[in-house]
Structures are given as structure tokens and as C-alpha cells.
C-alpha positions, 0 to 999 in steps of 0.5 A: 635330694642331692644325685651322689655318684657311686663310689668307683670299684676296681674291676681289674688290676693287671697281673702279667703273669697271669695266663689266665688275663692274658695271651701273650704274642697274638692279638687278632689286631694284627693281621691273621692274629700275627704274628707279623703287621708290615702294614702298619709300618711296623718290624714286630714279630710277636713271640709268647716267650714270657722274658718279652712281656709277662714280668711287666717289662715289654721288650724287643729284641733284632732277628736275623732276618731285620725283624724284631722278636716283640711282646704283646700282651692283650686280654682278647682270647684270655679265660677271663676275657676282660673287655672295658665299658664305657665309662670305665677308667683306665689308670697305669704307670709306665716307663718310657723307652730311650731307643729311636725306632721303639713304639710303645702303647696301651690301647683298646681292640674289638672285632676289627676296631673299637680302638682307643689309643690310652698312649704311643711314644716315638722316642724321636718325639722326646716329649709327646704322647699320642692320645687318640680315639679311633672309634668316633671318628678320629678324635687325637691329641698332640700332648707335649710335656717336658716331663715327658722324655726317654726313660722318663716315668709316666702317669696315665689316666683315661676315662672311656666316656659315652660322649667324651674320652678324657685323658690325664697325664701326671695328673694334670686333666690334657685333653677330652675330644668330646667324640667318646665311644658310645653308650654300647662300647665295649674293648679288650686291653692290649699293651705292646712295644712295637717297632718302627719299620721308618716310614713314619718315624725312625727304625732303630739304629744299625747298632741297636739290638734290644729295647724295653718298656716297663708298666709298673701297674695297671687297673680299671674302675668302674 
């Protein structure tokens, strides 16, 4: 008899106004919660003010201080407290950023790692999409595609495999780093624009004070 797989069930389909899904301007990620992480190379302050994350646009704004009010959204610590599972798929859209120094991402987090990085953009790398798997080693791919650019729309597709993370791009199946994240993986969602302080890419510019990213949706199945 022929082995079917189950049909896939939505599990979870973002809404970003939701406070019960999500807290917005913390995230345990960061050193003490936040809302700062200059270790890491970045400028972010997070802020819980809903203009900066909770309409699906992630935005940033300049501090007087050379900070930049940032938003971040992450399901750790929300009442649903959603974690994906290995195995799961994650699937979003998302409108990539025009400004040098803008950093956005979707990833995964939990107790100090779990790290799957579904993206991160650097503008100043028009046409790459970072993909990575920080929690087996240190699985990451270099993805290049001239339909990747500022301002550029963006499909994702990321299977979370026991054995092998699989990413999609546009449709189009670009990289499985056979590492995957074992069979007891579990992580929260977050999804962020940070900034880039320059050591690794370019800050923004002295005339810049405000840049964006938009995900238009996102949902898991399982």
C-alpha cells in the first residue's frame, strides 16, 4: 500500500496587531531583552510603539543620540507563545528596504540559540539573501538573484527539516544545507529591521533618518 503524507495544516497565520501573538520592542535575543545589541554590530533601539511594527510595515527611525528607534516583533513571551517544530514550513512575502545601513530579517530563537535565519538583506548586497542555519553547526547559503533588489517584492519558503533546512526563493527550491535542526528543535518567530552600526556592512547615510520593510504575510504549516 502506497505511504501518503498527510495534507499540511495552517498552524499559524500572523496577524501583527495582535498582542496576543506578539510582543513588540523586546526579545530575549538581545542582550537583557534589549533594548539595545551593539555587539552585534547593530544601532537598534527597540520601541513597542505599534507605528514601528504592528501594521506589517518594520520601520526605523534616527535618535538624537545616533540610535535608531527600531521595531521587532517576536512571539517569545506572547499569551499564545507559538514556537515552530521541526519540520514545519514557514512561508512569507516581504518588500525589501532601498536604504544602506537597513538590516532586515525573519528568524528563529530560543533559550539562548535555536537560530534559523529564514532571511537578512544588506542593501549594499542588492541582489543577496543571507540564508542560514545557526543551530547545527553553521549551515548558510549566499543566494544571488537578479530579482532580488531594493524595494524589490520577495517570496520565502523555509522548510525547518529534522535532517535538512530547505529554502525556496520565488518559488524556485536555492539551497538545503543537509545539517537541519533536529528531531527536538522547537523556536519562536521574530521578525525585525535592524540597523547596521558599519562594521560589517554600511551604516546609513548622514542624510538618511527613516527606512522601512514591509511583510505583506506570514504563516506556518505543519
Amino acid at each position: 500500500m502506497a505511504w501518503f503524507r498527510p495534507a499540511a495544516t495552517t498552524v499559524f497565520t500572523a496577524d501583527f496587531t495582535s498582542t496576543t501573538q506578539w510582543v513588540a520592542g523586546r526579545s530575549w535575543a538581545y542582550p537583557n531583552g534589549g533594548p539595545v545589541n551593539p555587539g552585534d554590530n547593530k544601532l537598534d533601539y527597540l520601541v513597542p510603539d505599534p507605528a514601528y511594527s504592528r501594521t506589517g510595515t518594520f520601520r526605523a527611525t534616527r535618535r538624537p543620540d545616533g540610535k535608531w528607534d527600531a521595531g521587532l516583533l517576536t512571539t517569545e513571551g506572547s499569551r499564545e507563545g507559538f514556537q515552530l517544530r521541526a519540520e514545519d514550513v514557514l512561508e512569507a512575502r516581504v518588500r525589501l528596504p532601498r536604504e544602506l545601513g537597513a538590516w532586515p530579517a525573519i528568524w528563529t530563537w530560543r533559550d539562548g540559540g535555536n537560530e534559523v535565519d529564514v532571511f537578512e538583506y544588506h542593501p549594499d548586497n542588492p541582489d543577496l539573501l543571507e540564508l542560514s542555519n545557526h543551530v547545527r553547526g553553521r549551515g548558510s547559503h549566499y543566494h544571488r538573484n537578479p530579482a532580488v533588489e531594493p524595494g524589490g517584492w520577495v517570496d520565502l519558503k523555509v522548510r525547518f527539516g529534522t535532517r535538512s533546512v530547505v529554502w525556496w526563493v520565488n518559488g524556485t527550491r536555492v539551497y538545503a544545507d543537509r545539517t537541519g535542526v533536529g528531531r527536538r528543535w522547537r523556536a519562536y518567530i521574530i521578525v525585525n529591521l535592524s540597523v547596521c552600526a558599519g562594521r560589517y556592512h554600511p551604516a546609513p547615510e548622514p542624510d538618511v533618518s527613516e527606512m522601512s520593510y514591509e511583510v505583506a504575510y506570514l504563516r506556518i504549516t505543519r
